[in-house]
N, C-alpha and C positions, 0 to 999 in steps of 0.2 A: 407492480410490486407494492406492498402494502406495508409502512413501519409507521412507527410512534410516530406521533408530535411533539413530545419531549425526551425523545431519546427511551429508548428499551432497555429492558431486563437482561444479562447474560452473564452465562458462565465465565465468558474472557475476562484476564485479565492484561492488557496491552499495555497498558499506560506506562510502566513502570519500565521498560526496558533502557537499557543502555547500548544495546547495538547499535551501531552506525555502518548497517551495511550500506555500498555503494548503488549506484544505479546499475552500474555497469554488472555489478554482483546478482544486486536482485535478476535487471536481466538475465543472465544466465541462470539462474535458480530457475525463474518462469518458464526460459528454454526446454530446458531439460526435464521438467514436469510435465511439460508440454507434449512434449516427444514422447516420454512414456506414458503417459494418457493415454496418447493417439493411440502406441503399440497393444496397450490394453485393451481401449475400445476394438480394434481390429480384430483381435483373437476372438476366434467363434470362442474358446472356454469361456473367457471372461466376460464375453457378453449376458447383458441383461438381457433376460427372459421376456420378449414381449406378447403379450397373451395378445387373441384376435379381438378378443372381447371384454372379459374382466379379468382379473387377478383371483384365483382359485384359491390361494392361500398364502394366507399373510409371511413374509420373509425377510430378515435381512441380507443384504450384500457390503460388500466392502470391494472397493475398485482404487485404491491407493490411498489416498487420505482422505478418501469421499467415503463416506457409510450413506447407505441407502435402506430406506422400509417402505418396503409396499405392502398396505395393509390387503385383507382379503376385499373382495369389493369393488376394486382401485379401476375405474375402466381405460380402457383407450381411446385416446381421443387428443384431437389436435388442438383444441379449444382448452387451454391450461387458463385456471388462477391461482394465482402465486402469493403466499403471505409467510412474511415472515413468523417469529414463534416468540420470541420473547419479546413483549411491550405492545405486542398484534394479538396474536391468540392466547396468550396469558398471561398473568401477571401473578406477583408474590400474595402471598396470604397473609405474611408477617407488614406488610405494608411498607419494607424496607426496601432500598434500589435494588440490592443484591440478593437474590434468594441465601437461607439461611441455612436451608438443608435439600434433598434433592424432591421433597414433599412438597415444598413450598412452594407453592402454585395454586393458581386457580383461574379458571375463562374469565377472559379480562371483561367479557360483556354479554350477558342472558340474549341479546340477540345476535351474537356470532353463529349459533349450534343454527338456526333457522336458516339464517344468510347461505350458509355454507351447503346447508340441504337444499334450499333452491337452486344455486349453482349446479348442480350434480343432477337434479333434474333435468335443467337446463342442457344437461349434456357435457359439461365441465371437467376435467379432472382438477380437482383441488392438491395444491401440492404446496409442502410447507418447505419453506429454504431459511436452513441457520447455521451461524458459525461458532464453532465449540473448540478454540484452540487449546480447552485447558484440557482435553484430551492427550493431543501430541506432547503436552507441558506434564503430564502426568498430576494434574491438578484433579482431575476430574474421569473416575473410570467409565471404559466403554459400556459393560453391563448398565452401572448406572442411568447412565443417560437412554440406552437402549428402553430402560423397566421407563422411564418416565414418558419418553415417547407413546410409547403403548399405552400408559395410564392415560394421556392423553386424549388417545386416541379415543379410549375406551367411554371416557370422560363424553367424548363428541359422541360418541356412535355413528362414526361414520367414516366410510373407504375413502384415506389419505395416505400419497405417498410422499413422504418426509424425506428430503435432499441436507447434511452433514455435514459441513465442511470441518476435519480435524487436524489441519495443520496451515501455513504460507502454501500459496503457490495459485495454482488456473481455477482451484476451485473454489475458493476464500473470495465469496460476495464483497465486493460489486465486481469485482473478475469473472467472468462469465461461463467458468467450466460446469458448472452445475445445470446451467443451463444448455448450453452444450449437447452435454450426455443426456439431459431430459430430451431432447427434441433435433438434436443435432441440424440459441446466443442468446445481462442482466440488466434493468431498470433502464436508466438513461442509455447505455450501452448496444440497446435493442430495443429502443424505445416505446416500452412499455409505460401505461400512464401511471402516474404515483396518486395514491388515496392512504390521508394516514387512518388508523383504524377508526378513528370519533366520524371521520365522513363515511366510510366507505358502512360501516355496523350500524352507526346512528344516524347517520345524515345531516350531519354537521355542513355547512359549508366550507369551500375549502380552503385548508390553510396557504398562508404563504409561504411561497420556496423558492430559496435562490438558489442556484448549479452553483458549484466550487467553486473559488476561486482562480485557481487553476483548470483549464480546461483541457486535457492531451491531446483531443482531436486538432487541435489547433495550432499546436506547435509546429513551427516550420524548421524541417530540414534544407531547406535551401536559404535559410535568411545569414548575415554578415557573421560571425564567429566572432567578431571585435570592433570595437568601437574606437578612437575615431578609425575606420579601414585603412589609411594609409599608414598607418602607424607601423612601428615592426614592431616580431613577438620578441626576437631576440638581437644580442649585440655582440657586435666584435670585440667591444672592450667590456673592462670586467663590470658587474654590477649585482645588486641580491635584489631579487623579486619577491616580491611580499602577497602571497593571496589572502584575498578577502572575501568570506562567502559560508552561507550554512552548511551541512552537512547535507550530502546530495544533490550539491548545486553543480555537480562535473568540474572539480578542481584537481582531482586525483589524475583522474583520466585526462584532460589536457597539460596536463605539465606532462605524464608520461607519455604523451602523445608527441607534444611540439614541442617540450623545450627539454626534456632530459638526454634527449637523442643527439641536441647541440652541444654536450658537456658538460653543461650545469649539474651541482651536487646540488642533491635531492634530500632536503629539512622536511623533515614528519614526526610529529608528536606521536602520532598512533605507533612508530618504529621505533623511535627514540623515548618515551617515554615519559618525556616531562619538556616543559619551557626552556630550562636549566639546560639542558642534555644539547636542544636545540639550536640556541646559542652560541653553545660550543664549538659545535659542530659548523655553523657558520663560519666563527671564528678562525676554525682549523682551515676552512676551504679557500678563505678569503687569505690564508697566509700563503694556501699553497699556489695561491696565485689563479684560483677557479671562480669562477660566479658562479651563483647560489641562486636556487628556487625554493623556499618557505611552503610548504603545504599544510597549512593549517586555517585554522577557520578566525583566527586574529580579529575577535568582532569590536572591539574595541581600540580606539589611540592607546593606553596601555601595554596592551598584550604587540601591538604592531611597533613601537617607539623603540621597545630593544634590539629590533631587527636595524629601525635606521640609525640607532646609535651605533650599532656596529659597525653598519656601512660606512657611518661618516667617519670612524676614528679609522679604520680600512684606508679614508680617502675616494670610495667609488659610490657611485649614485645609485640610489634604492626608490626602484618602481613599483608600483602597486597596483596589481591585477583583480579589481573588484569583479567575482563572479556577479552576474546580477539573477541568478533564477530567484524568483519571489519567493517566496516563504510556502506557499503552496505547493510550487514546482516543486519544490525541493522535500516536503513529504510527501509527495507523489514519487518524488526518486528515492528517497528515504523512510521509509513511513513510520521508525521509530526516531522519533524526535526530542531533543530536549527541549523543552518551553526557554531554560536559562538563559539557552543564549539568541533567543529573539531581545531578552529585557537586557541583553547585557548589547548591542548591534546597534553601533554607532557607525554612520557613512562615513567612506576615507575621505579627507579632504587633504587636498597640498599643503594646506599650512602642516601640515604635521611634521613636515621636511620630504616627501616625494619628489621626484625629479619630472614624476608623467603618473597618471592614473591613465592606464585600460578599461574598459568594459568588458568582460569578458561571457558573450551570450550564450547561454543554452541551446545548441543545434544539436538533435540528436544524428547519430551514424547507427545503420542498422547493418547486419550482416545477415541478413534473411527477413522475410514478408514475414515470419510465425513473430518475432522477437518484436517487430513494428506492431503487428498487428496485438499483442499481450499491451505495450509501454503501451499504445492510443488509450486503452480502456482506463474509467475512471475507478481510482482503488480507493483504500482505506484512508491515504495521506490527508 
């Protein structure tokens, strides 16, 4: 797979979201994409057309949030090269990151049109994979983008079939549904070599690259759930637990897992509304004579200190359950992030008045091979 060395050109606009879906959410989103994928691939109607030998005529398809074109020319063949399209095959005209208008483009390099004709001799199918969420966002119409593809193409003169992705889910690169349905699996994922365009067009030497952070294949499902292990998650007598962790670090889902089951009233900003609300709410539980679990992301002494003050004027001892998924893990479980509260993520310490800090690790649970086999792959996070 082929992308920039400083980052590409694209319609998307991601950064700016304030979603804080869960892991456990995404999974099931991925799920059920999944599922109808499959349903879709399966159906003789919806199936793609495969010619024995070349593509008769240029077309597009739509297969759920995948848009597909095969231009006329396109042959078959098991020998794919794969490149991306914005900051690889093209770039702005206006010399700005963002294209200005849907014109704004141009071959990012007089030797791409040659490269790409040798491949295809070579016996090749050239095929361009990109992600265009401002589609499903209505930022960006489908004609649109349709008319430019083609100019594209046209641009090249030559039989390319262009892979779409226009919303979340199996087929949003580096998730591997595109790949998939091309060949019925992306990049590291299937380990394809990486060239960014200045080596693979010019002959650059190659750059340096480090893998994520975060790695999923490597996450262990069978590793301790808590740290120190002997410790208990819950107690007979009463007490508020305070979590501590980003957003998509599985804070949600293990309180309502292991400790709201034992009786503990359940504090949520996302429910509640405000700090304010939360507190209260605390307060209320702790008169009725119930322990409290805090599910909020408390990345700071600050935002955690109201919870032990309440505890302590209560009278009962307030523990603090540090989620530890890294900063990575946790946009790979969340992949809409706020930067804020990395700079605001301060480690709990005892002195703050704690009675015990947990560990609390990241062990995923799967409920099926498809749902394992989607979280392994490396995404956008």
């Amino acid at each position: 797979m082929k992308r920039g060395r400083g980052g590409g050109v694209d319609y998307d606009d991601d950064d700016d979201e304030d979603d804080e879906t869960s892991a456990e959410e995404k999974l099931k989103q991925l799920q059920a994409l999944a599922h109808k994928a499959c349903d879709k691939l399966d159906s003789p109607s919806d199936k793609a057309t495969v010619p024995s030998s070349t593509c008769s005529q240029s077309h597009w398809q739509q297969i759920g949030s995948l848009l597909l074109f095969t231009a006329a020319g396109v042959p078959d063949s098991s020998k794919i090269a794969g490149f991306d399209i914005d900051g690889c095959i093209i770039t702005t005209k206006s010399g700005k990151v963002f294209p200005t208008s849907p014109d704004d483009w141009r071959i990012l390099f007089p030797e791409i049109q040659p490269r790409l004709a040798s491949l295809l001799k070579k016996g090749y199918k050239v095929v361009f994979f990109t992600n265009q969420m401002g589609i499903s966002r209505g930022k960006l119409r489908p004609e649109v983008f349709k008319s430019k593809v083609e100019d594209i193409l046209q641009t090249l003169q030559l039989p390319v079939q262009v892979f779409a992705s226009t919303a979340p889910g199996i087929y949003r690169k580096p998730v591997i549904g595109m790949w998939e349905h091309l060949c019925e699996k992306f990049a590291i994922n299937i380990g394809l070599q990486f060239h960014t365009p200045e080596e693979y067009f010019l002959g650059w030497k190659p750059a340096q690259f480090s893998l994520p952070e975060f790695d999923p294949r490597k996450l262990d499902s069978k590793g301790h759930l808590y740290d120190p292990p002997d410790a208990s998650l819950t107690s007979t007598k009463q007490e508020v637990i305070v979590a501590v962790g980003f957003p998509g670090s599985g804070k949600s889902t293990f309180f309502q897992t292991h400790i709201i089951p034992q009786g503990y009233a359940y504090v949520n900003r996302d429910i509640l509304g405000s700090w304010q609300q939360c507190v209260s709410a605390c307060e209320r539980a702790l008169k009725e004579g119930r322990s409290v679990a805090v599910d909020n992301t408390n990345p700071d002494p600050e935002s955690r200190k109201r919870y032990i003050d309440v505890s302590q004027s209560a009278g009962v001892p307030c523990r603090c359950f540090n989620f530890t998924a890294s900063l990575g893990q946790a946009k790979h479980n969340n992949r809409v992030f706020r930067s804020s509260l990395q700079k605001k993520f301060v480690e709990p310490s005892l002195s703050e008045g704690f009675s015990e800090i947990l560990q609390i690790n990241f062990v995923p649970s799967f409920s099926e091979k498809r749902s394992e086999f989607l979280f392994r792959q490396f995404s956008e996070g």
